[in-house]
KELO-374622 format. One record per atom (N, C-alpha, C): x, y, z. Coordinates in steps of 0.2 Angstrom, whole numbers, padded with zeros to 4 digits, always signed. Layout:
BEGIN
XYZ;...
! end
This chain:
BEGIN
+0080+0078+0277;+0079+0072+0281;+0080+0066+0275;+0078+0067+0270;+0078+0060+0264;+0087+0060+0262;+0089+0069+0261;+0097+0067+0261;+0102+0064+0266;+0098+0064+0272;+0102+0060+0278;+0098+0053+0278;+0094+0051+0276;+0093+0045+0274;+0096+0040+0271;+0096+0045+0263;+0099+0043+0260;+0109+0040+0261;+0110+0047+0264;+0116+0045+0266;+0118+0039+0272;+0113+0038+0277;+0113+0034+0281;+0114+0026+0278;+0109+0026+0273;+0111+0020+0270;+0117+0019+0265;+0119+0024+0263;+0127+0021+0258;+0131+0019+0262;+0133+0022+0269;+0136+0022+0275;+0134+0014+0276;+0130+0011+0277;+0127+0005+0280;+0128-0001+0274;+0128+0003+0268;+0132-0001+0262;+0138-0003+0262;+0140+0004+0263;+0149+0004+0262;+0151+0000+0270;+0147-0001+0276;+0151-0004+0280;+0148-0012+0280;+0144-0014+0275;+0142-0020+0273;+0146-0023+0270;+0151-0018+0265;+0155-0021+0260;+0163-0023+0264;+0162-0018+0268;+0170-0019+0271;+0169-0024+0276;+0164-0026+0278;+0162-0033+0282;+0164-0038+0279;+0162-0039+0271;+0163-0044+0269;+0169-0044+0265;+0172-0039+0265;+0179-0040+0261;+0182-0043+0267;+0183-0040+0275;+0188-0044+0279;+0187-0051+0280;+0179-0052+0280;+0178-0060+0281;+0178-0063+0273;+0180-0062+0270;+0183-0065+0264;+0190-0066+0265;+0195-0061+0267;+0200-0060+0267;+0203-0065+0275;+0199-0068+0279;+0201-0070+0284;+0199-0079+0281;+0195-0078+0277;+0194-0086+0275;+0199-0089+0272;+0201-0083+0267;+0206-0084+0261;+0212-0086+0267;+0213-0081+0271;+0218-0083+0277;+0218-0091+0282;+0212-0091+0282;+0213-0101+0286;+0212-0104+0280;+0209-0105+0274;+0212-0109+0270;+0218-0108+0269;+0222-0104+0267;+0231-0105+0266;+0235-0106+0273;+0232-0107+0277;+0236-0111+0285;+0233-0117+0283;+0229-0118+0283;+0225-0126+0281;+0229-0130+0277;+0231-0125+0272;+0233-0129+0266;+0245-0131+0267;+0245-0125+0272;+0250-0126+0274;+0253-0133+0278;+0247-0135+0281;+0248-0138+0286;+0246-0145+0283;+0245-0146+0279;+0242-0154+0274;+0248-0153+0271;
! end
């Protein structure tokens, strides 16, 4: 039970982290439309 616990939360890490790479990667995206359009 503690190893699936454990597991439980890297899984909830690692989809924390892929969260926020896309939403990094979508900002970085409207700023360079942004920047295009100025």
């Amino acid at each position: 039970l503690i190893i699936y616990g454990k597991y439980l939360l890297e899984c909830l890490v690692w989809n924390q982290n892929i969260l926020i790479r896309i939403h990094w990667h979508q900002t970085l995206l409207l700023a360079s439309e942004i920047h295009k359009i100025q």
